[in-house]
PABA-578526 format. One line per field, with one value per residue (C-alpha): residue number from 1; residue in three letters; chain; y, x, z. Coordinates in Angstrom, 3 decimals. Layout:
num <- NUM  ... $
residuo <- ALA  ... $
cadena <- A  ... $
north <- Y  ... $
east <- X  ... $
up <- Z  ... $
END
This chain:
num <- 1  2  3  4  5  6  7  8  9  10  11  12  13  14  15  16  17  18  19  20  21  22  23  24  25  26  27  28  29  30  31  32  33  34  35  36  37  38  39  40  41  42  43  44  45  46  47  48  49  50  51  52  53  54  55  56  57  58  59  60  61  62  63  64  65  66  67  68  69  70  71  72  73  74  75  76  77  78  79  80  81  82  83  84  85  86  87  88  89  90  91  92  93  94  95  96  97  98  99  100  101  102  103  104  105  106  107  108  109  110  111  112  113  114  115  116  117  118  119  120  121  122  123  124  125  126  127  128  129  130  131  132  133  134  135  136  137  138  139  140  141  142  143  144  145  146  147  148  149  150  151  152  153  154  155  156  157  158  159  160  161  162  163  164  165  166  167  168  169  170  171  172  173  174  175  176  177  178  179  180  181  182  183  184  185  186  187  188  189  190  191  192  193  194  195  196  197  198  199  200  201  202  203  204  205  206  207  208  209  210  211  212  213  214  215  216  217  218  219  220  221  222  223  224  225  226  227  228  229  230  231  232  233  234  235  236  237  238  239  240  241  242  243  244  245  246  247  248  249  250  251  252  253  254  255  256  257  258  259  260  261  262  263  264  265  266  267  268  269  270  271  272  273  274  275  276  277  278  279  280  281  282  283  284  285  286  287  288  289  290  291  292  293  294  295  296  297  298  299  300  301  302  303  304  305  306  307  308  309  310  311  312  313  314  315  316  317  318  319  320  321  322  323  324  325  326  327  328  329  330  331  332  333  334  335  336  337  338  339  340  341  342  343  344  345  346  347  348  349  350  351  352  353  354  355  356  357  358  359  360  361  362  363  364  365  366  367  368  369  370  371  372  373  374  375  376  377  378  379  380  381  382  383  384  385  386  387  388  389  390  391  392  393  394  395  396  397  398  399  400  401  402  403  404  405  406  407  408  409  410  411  412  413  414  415  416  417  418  419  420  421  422  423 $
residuo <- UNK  UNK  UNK  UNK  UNK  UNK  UNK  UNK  UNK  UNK  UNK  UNK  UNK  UNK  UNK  UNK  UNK  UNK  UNK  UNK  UNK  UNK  UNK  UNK  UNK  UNK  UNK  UNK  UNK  UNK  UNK  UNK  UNK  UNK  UNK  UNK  UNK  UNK  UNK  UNK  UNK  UNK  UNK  UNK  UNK  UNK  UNK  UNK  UNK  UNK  UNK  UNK  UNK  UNK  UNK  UNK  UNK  UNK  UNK  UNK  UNK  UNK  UNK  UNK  UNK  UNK  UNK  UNK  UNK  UNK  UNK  UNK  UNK  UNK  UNK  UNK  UNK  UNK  UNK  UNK  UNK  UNK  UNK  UNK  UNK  UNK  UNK  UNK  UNK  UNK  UNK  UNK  UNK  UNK  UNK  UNK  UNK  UNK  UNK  UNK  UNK  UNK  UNK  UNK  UNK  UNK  UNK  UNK  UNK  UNK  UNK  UNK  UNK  UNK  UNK  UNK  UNK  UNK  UNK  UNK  UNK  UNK  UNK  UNK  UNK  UNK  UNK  UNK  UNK  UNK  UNK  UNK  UNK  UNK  UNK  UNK  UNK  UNK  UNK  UNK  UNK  UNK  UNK  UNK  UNK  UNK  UNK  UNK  UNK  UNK  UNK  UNK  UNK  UNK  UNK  UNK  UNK  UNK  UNK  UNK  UNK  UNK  UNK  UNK  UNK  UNK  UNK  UNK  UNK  UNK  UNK  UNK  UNK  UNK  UNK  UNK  UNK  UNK  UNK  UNK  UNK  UNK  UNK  UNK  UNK  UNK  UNK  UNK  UNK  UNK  UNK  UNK  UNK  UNK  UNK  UNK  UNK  UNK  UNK  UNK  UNK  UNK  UNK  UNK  UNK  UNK  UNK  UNK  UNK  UNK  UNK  UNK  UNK  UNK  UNK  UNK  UNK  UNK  UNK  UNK  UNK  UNK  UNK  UNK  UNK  UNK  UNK  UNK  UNK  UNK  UNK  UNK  UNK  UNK  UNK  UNK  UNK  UNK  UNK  UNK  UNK  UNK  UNK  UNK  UNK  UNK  UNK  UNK  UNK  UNK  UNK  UNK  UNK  UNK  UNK  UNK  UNK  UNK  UNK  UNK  UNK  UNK  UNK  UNK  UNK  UNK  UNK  UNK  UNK  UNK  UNK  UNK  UNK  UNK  UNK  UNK  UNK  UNK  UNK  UNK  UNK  UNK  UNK  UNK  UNK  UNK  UNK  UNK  UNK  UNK  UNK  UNK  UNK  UNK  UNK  UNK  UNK  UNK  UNK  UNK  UNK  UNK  UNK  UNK  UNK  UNK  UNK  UNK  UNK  UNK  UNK  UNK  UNK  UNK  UNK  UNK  UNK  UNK  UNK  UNK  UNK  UNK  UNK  UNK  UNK  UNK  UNK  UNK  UNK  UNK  UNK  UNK  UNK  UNK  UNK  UNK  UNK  UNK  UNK  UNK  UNK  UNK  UNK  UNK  UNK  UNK  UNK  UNK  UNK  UNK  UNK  UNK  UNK  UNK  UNK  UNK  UNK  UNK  UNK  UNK  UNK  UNK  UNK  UNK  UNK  UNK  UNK  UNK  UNK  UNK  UNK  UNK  UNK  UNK  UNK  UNK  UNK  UNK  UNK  UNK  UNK  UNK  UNK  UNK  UNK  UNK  UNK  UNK  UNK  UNK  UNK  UNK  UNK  UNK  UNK  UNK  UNK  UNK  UNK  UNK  UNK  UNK  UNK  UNK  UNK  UNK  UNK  UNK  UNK  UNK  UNK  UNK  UNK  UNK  UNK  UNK  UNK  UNK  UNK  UNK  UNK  UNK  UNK $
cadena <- A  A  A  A  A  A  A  A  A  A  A  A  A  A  A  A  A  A  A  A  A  A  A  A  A  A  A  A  A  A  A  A  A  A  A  A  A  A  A  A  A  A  A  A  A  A  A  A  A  A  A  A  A  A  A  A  A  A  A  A  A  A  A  A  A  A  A  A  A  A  A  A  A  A  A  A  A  A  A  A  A  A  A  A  A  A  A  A  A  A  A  A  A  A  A  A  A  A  A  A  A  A  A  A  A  A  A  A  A  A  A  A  A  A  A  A  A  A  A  A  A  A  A  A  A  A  A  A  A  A  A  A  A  A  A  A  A  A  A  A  A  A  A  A  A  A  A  A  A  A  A  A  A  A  A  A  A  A  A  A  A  A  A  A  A  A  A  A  A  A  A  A  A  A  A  A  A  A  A  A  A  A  A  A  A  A  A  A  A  A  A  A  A  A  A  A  A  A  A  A  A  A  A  A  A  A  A  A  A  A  A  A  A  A  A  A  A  A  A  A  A  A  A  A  A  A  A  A  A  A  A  A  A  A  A  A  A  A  A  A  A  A  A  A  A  A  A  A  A  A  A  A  A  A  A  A  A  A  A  A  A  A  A  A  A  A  A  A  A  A  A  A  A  A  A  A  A  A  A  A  A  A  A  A  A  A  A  A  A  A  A  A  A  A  A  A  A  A  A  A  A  A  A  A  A  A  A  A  A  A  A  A  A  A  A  A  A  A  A  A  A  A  A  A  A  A  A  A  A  A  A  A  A  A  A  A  A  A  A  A  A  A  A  A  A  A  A  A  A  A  A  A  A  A  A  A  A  A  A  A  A  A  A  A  A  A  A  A  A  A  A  A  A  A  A  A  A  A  A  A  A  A  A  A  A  A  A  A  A  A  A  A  A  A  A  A  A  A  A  A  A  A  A  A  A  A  A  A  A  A  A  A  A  A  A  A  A  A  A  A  A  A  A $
north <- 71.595  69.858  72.137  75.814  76.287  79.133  80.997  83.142  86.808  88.400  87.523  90.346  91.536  95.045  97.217  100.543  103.277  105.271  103.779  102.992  106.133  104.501  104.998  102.727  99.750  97.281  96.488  94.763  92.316  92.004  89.569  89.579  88.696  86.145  83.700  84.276  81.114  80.647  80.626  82.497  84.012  84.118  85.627  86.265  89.367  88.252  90.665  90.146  92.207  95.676  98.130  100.542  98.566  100.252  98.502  95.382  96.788  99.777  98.515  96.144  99.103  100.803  97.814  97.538  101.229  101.832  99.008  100.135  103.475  101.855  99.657  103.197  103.316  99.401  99.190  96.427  93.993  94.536  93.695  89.739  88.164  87.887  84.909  85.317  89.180  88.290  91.538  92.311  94.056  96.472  96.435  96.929  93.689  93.532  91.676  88.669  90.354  87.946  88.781  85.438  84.353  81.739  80.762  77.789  79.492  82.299  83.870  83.734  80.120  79.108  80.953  78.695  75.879  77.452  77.806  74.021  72.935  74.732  73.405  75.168  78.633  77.892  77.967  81.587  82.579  83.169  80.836  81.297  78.936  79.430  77.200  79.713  82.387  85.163  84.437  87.503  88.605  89.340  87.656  89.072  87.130  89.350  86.893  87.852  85.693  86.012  87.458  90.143  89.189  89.528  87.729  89.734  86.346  88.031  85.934  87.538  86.359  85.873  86.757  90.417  90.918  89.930  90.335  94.125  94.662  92.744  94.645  98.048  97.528  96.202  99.423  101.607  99.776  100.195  103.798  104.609  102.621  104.817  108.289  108.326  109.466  107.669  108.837  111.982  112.259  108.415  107.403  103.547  102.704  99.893  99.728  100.540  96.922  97.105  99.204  98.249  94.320  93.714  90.072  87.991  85.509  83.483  80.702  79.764  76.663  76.050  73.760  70.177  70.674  68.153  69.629  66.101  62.643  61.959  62.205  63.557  66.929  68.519  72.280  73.020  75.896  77.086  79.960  81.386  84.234  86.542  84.255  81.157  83.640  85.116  81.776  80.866  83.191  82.044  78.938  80.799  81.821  84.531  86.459  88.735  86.451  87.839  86.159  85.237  83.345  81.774  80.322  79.313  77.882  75.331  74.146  73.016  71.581  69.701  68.193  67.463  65.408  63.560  62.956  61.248  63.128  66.425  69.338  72.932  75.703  78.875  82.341  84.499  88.205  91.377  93.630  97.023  99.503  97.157  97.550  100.556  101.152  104.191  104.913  100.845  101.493  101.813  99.597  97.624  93.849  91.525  92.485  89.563  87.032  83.865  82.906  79.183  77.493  73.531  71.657  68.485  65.200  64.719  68.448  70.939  73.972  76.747  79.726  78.808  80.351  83.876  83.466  82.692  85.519  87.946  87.028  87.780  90.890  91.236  90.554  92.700  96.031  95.395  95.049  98.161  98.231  97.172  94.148  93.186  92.847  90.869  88.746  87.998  87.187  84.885  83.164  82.802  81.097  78.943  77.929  77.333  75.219  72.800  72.163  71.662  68.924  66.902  66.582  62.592  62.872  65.598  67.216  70.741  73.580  76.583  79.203  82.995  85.700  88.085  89.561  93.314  94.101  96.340  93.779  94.341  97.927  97.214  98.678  98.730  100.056  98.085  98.298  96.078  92.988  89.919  87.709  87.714  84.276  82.157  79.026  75.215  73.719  70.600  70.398  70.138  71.313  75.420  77.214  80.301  82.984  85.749  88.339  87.499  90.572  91.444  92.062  89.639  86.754  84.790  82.193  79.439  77.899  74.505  72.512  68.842  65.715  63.430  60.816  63.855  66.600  63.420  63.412  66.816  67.782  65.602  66.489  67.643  70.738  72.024  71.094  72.965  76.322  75.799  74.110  72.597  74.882  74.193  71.917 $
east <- 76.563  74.693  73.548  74.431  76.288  75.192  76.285  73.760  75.239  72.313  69.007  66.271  62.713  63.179  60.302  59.365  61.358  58.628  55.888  52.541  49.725  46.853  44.066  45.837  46.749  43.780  43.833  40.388  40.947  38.355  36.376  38.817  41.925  39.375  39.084  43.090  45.376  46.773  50.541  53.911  54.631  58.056  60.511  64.314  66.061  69.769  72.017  75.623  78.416  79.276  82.687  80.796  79.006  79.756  81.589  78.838  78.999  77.588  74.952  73.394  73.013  70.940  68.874  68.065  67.049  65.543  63.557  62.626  61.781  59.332  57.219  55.848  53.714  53.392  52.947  50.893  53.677  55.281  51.854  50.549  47.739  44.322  42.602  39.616  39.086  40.401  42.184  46.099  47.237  49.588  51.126  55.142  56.654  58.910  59.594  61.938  65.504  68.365  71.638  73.620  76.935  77.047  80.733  80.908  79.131  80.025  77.106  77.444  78.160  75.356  73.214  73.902  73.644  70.588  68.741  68.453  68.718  65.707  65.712  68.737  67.147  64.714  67.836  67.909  64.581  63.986  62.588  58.600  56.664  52.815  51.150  51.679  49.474  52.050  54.205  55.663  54.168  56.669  60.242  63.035  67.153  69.534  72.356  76.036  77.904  82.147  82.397  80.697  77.179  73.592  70.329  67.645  64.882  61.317  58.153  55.355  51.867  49.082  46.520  47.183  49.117  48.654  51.362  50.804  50.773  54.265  56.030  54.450  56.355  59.495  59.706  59.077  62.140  64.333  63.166  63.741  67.145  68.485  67.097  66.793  63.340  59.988  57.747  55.826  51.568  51.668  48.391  49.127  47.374  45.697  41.922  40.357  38.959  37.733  35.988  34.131  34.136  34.188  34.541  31.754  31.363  29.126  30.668  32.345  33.366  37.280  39.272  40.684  43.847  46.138  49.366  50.517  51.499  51.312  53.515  56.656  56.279  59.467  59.928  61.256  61.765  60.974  62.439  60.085  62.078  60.088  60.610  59.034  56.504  55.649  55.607  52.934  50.703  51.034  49.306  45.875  42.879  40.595  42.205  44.736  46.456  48.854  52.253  50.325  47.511  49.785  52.186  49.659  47.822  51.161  51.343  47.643  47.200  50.633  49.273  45.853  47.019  49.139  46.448  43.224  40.974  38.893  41.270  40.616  42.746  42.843  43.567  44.028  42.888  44.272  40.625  42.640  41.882  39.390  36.661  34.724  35.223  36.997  40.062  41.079  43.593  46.227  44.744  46.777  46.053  44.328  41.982  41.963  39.120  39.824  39.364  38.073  38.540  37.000  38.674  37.046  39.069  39.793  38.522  39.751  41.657  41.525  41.838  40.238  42.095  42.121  38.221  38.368  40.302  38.662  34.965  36.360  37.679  34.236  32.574  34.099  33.982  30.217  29.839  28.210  28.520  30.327  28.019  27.947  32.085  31.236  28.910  31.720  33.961  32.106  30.849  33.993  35.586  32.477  33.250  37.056  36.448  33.564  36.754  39.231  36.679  36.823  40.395  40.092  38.139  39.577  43.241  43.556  45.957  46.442  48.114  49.546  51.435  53.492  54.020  53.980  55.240  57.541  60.469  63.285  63.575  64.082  67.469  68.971  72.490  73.839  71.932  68.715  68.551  70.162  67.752  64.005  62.874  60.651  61.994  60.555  57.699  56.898  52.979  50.781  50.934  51.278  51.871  53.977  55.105  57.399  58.756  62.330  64.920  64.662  60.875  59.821  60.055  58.199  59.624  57.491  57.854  56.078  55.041  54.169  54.477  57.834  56.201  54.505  57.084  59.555  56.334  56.132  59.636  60.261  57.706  57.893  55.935  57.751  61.181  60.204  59.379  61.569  64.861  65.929  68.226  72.114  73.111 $
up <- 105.943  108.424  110.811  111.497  114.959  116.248  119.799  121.246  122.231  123.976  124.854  126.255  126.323  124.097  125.450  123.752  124.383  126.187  127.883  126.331  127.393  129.925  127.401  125.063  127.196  126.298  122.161  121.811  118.726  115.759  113.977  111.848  113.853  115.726  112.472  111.854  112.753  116.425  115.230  114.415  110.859  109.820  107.551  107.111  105.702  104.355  103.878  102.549  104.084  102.231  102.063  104.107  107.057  110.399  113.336  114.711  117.823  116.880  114.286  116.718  118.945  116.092  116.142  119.427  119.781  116.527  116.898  120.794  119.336  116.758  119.189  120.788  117.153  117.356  120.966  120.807  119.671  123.265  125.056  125.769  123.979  126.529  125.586  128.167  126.750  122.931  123.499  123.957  126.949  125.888  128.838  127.219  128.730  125.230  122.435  122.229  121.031  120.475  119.026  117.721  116.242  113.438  113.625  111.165  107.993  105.424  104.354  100.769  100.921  102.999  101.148  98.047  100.553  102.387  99.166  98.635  102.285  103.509  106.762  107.833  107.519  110.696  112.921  112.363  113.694  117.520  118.990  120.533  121.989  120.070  123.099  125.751  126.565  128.013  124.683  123.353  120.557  118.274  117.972  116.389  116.071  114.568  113.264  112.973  110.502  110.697  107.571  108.444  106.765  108.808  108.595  110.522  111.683  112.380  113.999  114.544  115.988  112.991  116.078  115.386  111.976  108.544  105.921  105.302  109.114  109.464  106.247  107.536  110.756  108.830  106.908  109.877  111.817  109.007  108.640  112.386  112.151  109.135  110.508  113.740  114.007  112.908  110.191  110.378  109.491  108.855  109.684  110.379  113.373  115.666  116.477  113.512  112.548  116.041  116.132  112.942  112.966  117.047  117.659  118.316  121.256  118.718  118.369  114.778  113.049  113.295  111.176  113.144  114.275  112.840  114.277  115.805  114.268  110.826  107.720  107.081  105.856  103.538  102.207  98.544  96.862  93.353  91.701  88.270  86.219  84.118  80.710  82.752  83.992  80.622  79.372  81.468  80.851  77.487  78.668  80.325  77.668  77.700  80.651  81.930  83.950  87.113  87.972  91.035  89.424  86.752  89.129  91.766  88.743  87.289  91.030  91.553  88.291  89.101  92.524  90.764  88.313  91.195  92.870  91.806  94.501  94.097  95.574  96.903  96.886  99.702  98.517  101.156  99.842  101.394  101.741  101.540  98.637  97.256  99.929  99.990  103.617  103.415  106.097  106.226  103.755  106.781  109.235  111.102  111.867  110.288  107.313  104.204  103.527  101.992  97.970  97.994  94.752  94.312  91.634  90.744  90.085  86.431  85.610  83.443  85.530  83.312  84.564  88.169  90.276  88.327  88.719  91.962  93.344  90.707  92.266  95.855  94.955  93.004  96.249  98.669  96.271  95.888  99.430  100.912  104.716  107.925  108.068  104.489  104.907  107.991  106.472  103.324  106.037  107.610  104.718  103.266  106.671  106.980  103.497  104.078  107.446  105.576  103.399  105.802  107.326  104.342  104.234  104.526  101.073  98.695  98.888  100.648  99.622  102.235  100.370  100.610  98.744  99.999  96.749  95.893  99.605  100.148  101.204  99.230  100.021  104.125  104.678  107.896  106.811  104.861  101.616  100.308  101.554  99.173  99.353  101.614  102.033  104.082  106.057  106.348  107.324  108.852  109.695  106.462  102.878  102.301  99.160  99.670  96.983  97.233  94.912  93.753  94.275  90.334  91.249  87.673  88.835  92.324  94.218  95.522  98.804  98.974  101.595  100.718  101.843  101.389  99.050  96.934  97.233  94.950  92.289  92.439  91.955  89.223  86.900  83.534  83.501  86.888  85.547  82.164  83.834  86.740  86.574  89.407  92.088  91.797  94.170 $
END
């Protein structure tokens, strides 16, 4: 299939379904959400059609009002990012809602298309342009296939949610959409980080933005089953190695040995539960620090990467106050940006994992979604994992460019712990 033809039902702002209170119109942003990349994050919830799904008519209408109902406890998702104040005005203009028909593709069969053809999967997310201020922050394309199939398309602005911030308002929706009512005594909420890490009109370093010209960039997907996993871990001494670390470590040590440059790997690290900051454990927006692991050319791996996110963690439960989180924070982006800058000398590796979120349990009606995935990229090299629906296994989405991804692909350690995806 070359390209997905889609028809596009209805297109709206969705505003809450009561208006946001005065006294919480202006959302200052924090330190935190200051230092987190200008763009949109996206992911797409598949869901095959069941015996028992309701009419369309009448599930879309679910959606729109469930989803309506939970932007009063996520009001700032309907307001506009305020570059001059770093702040969002929560002003309830909406959320980008569109409602599409893909009339050329079963979902079952595109999905085993899909799976290999990455690039088809972006058609399903709504479209946002990231370069304009009054943006909406949060896009959402419910997709109606003829066979009765949906794929739910989410972007959401990285300025003011991280990945726990996006699943905790995915499991609210679905919540809302399956009962009617939101959650009672759930102390989610905006604000805190705040009011504790204010951002700073210092000014901070910021990695070159290399979002223009260059390379061709191509997306691939690699699926790691518990045996692969278990194998793996096999491979790591003297530690307790995670999925996460074991998988993140195979793909490094693959582009390393690619490559003949040194290489550095990012580790985004969510802060919750392991700070001693008490009350953040709910706190919406962004609260992770970055792992930064150097890999010299030619050196041994190990078990680098374990170390490296075992240090941060280390790091931010020794860490005693408001300030000595700040001061983590900071080091840890000044750390991340020096890298970035020597991207014509060494090899750089952005990475994230979305793992251990609650994904696979956001049902909207029509039972757990089939498959959660991520779509393509096209700018520079990202690592991406995800839990697989069996909850054993990860899948990697990898960002790389053309001439590598064919190296990559092809060698004999991926191949061995992941075999290629039917065609």
């Amino acid at each position: 299939m070359a390209k997905l033809e889609i028809e596009i039902q209805t297109r709206k702002m969705l505003k809450p379904s009561t208006p946001t209170p005065n006294h919480l119109r202006i959302l200052r942003l924090s330190l935190l959400d200051q230092l987190s990349p200008r763009m949109y994050v996206p992911i797409l919830f598949h869901y095959l059609p069941t015996s028992g799904s309701e009419g369309i008519t009448t599930a879309c209408a679910k959606l729109q009002n469930s989803l309506a109902e939970t932007l009063t406890k996520f009001y700032p998702l309907a307001g506009r990012f305020r570059e001059d104040e770093f702040s969002v005005h929560c002003n309830d203009e909406g959320v980008e809602y569109v409602e599409t028909k893909v009339v050329n593709a079963d979902l079952a069969e595109f999905l085993h298309q899909g799976t290999k053809n990455t690039e088809l999967l972006n058609d399903l997310l709504p479209e946002i342009d990231d370069q304009r201020p009054s943006s909406p922050l949060l896009g959402v394309q419910v997709n109606l296939f003829h066979c009765g199939g949906v794929v739910i398309g989410i972007q959401i602005s990285h300025t003011i949610a991280d990945a726990f911030t996006l699943a905790s308002f995915v499991k609210e929706w679905a919540h809302v959409c399956q009962t009617g009512t939101l959650k009672a005594g759930c102390l989610l909420s905006f604000g805190q980080l705040h009011s504790l890490f204010p951002a700073t009109a210092t000014q901070l370093p910021s990695p070159p933005n290399n979002t223009t010209g260059g390379p061709k960039f191509v997306t691939r997907r690699f699926v790691f089953d518990a045996l692969a996993i278990a194998n793996l871990k096999n491979t790591i001494k003297d530690s307790r190695p995670t999925r996460v670390v074991v998988v993140l470590s195979l793909i490094w040590k693959v582009l390393a040995g690619i490559s003949s440059r040194d290489s550095c790997l990012f580790v985004p690290i969510n802060m919750r539960e392991k700070s001693s900051i008490p009350s953040l454990e709910y706190a919406l927006g962004n609260y992770v620090t970055v792992g930064v692991a150097h890999l010299e050319a030619g050196k041994e791996m190990n078990d680098l990467v374990g170390k490296t996110i075992r240090d941060t963690c280390l790091l931010i439960g020794k860490a005693a106050s408001v300030d000595d989180i700040s001061s983590l924070v900071v080091s840890n982006w000044t750390k991340y940006v020096d890298k970035f800058h020597q991207g014509d000398k060494m090899d750089i590796y952005p990475c994230t994992s979305w793992c251990r979120l609650p994904w696979y349990e956001a049902d909207f009606g029509w039972g757990r979604p089939s498959w959660v995935s991520s779509v393509s990229g096209d700018i520079h090299e990202v690592i991406s994992l995800f839990d697989t629906k069996s909850g054993d296994g990860i899948e990697a989405w990898v960002t790389l460019k053309e001439n590598v991804m064919a190296e990559f692909e092809s060698n004999p350690h991926i191949l061995t712990f992941c075999p290629p995806l039917p065609k």
